[in-house]
C-alpha positions in Angstrom: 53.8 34.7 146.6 56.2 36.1 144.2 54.6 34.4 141.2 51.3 36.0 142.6 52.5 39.3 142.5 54.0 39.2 139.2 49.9 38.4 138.1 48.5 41.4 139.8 51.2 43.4 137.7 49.1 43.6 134.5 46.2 44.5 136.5 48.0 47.3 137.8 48.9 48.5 134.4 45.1 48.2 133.5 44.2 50.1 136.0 46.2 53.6 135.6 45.6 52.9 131.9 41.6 53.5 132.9 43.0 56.3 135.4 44.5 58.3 133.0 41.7 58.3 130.5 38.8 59.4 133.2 37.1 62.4 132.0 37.5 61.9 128.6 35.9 60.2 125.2 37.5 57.4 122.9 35.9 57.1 119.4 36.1 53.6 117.9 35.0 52.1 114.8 33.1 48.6 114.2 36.1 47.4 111.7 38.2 44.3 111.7 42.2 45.8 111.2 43.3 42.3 110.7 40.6 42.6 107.6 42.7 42.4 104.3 39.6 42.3 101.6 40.1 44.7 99.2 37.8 47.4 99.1 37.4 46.7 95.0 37.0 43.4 95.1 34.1 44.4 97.8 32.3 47.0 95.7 32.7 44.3 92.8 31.1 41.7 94.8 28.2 43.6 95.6 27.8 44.4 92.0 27.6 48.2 92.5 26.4 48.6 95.5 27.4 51.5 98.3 29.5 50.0 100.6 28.0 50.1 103.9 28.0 53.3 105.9 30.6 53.6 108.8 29.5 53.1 112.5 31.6 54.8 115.3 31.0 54.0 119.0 32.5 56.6 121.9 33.5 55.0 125.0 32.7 58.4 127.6 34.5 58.1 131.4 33.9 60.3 134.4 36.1 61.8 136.0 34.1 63.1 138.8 31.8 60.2 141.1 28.4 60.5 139.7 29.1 63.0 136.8 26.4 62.0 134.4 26.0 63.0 130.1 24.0 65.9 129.3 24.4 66.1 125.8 26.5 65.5 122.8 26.7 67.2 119.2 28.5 65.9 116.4 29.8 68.6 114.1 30.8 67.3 110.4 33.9 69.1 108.1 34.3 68.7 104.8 38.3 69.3 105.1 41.1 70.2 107.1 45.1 71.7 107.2 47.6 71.6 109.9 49.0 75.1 110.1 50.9 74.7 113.1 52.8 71.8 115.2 53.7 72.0 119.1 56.2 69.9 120.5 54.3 68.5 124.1 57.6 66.5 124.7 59.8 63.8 124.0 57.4 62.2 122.3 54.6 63.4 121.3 53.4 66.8 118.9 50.3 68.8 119.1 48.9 69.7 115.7 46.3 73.4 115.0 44.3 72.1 112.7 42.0 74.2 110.8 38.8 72.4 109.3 36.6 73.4 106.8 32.9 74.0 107.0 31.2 73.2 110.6 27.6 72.0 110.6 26.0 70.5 113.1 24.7 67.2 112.2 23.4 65.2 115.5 22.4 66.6 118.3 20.1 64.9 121.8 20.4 66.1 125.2 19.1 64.5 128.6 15.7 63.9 128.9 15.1 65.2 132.3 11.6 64.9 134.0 9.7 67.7 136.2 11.5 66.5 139.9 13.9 64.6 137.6 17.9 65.8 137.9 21.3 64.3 136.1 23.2 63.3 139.2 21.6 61.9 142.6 18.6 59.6 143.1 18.0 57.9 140.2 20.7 59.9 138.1 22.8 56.8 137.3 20.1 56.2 134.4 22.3 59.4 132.4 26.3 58.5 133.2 26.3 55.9 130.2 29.5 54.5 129.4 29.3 54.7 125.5 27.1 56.4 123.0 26.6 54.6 119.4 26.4 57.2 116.2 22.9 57.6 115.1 21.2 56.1 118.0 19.7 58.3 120.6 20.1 56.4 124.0 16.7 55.8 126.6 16.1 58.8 128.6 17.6 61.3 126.0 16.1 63.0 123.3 17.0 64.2 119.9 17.9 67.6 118.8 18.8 67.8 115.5 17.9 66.6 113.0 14.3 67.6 113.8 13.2 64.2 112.8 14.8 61.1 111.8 18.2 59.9 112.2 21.2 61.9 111.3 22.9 61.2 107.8 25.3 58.4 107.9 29.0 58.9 108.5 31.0 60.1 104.7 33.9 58.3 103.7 36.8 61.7 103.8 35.1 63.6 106.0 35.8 64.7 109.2 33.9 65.0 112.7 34.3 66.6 116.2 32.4 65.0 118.7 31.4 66.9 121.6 30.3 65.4 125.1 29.3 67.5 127.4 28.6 66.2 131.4 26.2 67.2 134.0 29.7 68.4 136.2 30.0 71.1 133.4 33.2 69.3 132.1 33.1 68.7 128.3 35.6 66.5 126.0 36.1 66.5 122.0 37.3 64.3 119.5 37.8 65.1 116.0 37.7 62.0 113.8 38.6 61.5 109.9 36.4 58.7 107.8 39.0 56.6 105.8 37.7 54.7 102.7 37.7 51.3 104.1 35.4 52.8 107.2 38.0 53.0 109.6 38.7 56.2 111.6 41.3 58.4 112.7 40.7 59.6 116.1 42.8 62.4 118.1 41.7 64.0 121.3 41.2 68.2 120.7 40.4 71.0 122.1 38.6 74.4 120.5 40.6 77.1 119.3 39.4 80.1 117.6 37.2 79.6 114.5 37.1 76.3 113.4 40.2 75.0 114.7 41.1 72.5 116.6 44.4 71.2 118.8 44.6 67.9 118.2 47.1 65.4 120.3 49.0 63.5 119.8 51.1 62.8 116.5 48.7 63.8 113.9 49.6 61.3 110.5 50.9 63.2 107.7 48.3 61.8 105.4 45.2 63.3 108.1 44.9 66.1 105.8 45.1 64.4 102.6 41.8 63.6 100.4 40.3 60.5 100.8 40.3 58.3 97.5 37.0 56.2 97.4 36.9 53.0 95.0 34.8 53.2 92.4 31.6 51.2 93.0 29.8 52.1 90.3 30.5 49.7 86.7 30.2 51.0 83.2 28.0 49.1 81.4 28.6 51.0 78.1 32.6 49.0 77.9 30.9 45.5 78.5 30.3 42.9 76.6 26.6 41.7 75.8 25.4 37.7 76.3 24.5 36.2 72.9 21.1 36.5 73.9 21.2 40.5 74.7 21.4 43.0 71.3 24.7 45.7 71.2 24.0 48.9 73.4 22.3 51.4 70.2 23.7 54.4 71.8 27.2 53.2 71.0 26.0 52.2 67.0 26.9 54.8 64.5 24.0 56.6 63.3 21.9 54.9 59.7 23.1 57.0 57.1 20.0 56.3 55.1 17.8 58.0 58.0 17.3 61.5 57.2 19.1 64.0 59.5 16.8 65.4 62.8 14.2 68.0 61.7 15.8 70.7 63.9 19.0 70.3 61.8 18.1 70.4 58.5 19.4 73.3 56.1 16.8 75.9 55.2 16.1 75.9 51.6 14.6 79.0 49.3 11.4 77.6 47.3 12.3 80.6 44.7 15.8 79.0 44.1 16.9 78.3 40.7 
């Protein structure tokens, strides 16, 4: 018995873990942390390419029994300052973070029919557990853009995703795009304007630009095949070529 009890004790932990978080929104990226390729040696592997655009899922809970999603809006920023820290307690500090910009960039709502309703008979079809970026769910229909998906997440730039519930309840989270396509997620709430308080333990660098590697190559430093001629646009000019039309002096036929 007392080994059996000791086994429900991680259960238990699961389970106020889940209470805690009911009536809110988690934001979660598909990246591998224990992932150590460089993000160089992956823009030199695919010779140039774009690195693939980000993809953020958001885990959405209930607190309320047969609270259902009405809508969500994603709102992109193109930067942000902390110009204020709260101390919530022992451990953890609030940030007021003020972002730049605001435009709303995805946008559906629920897709309710004539004698159709969010919550009740049939309602359980709207309280989905997770949304993916970019992909409208069944039973819910776009907003914005007006057709189309939405643009794909931007390395450095910042989000606040809005869910808002059938119950009237509605949760944010704002979310910076790091260069390797991870995110950094905080729970927030509106303040005036465009700001935002964000819990808990903002990271010092959240503010900071996001350096992107370079996956473009310049093909004007390398070094042609023996079967491929020099790049002429790095060749002097021919002396022996007479100088462009347009730049040639003007000369007086009644000159001595």
């Amino acid at each position: 018995m007392r080994e059996r009890r000791w086994l429900w004790l991680p259960v238990a932990l699961l389970l106020s873990m889940a209470l805690a978080t009911a009536g809110c929104s988690q934001i979660k990226a598909w990246w591998n942390p224990d992932d150590s390729t460089d993000l160089d040696d992956a823009a030199n592997a695919n010779e140039g390419e774009p690195l693939p655009p980000p993809v953020a899922n958001v885990a959405i809970s209930y607190r309320r029994p047969g609270d259902a999603l009405s809508r969500a809006t994603v709102i992109k920023f193109f930067g942000a300052e902390v110009i204020a820290n709260h101390q919530r307690d022992s451990s953890r500090t609030e940030s007021v973070v003020r972002f730049d910009g605001g435009v709303p960039i995805w946008e559906f709502k629920a897709d309710e029919g004539t004698f159709g309703s969010l919550t009740g008979v049939g309602g359980s079809k709207y309280s989905l557990k997770s949304i993916e970026y970019s992909k409208v769910p069944s039973h819910f229909t776009q907003v914005l853009p007006e057709e189309g998906p939405p643009e794909p997440l931007d390395r450095g730039a910042y989000y606040v995703f809005q869910i808002e519930r059938a119950s009237g309840s509605t949760s944010y989270q704002a979310v910076k795009v790091l260069a390797d396509g991870s995110l950094q997620a905080y729970n927030a709430q509106p303040r005036a304007g465009s700001s935002y308080l964000l819990c808990c333990n903002v990271t010092s660098d959240f503010p900071e630009p996001v350096i992107l590697p370079d996956t473009t190559q310049d093909a004007g430093t390398a070094n042609p095949t023996p079967d491929e001629s020099p790049d002429q646009s790095s060749a002097p000019p021919d002396q022996s070529a007479p100088p462009p039309e347009e730049s040639a002096p003007m000369v007086d036929p009644t000159a001595p």
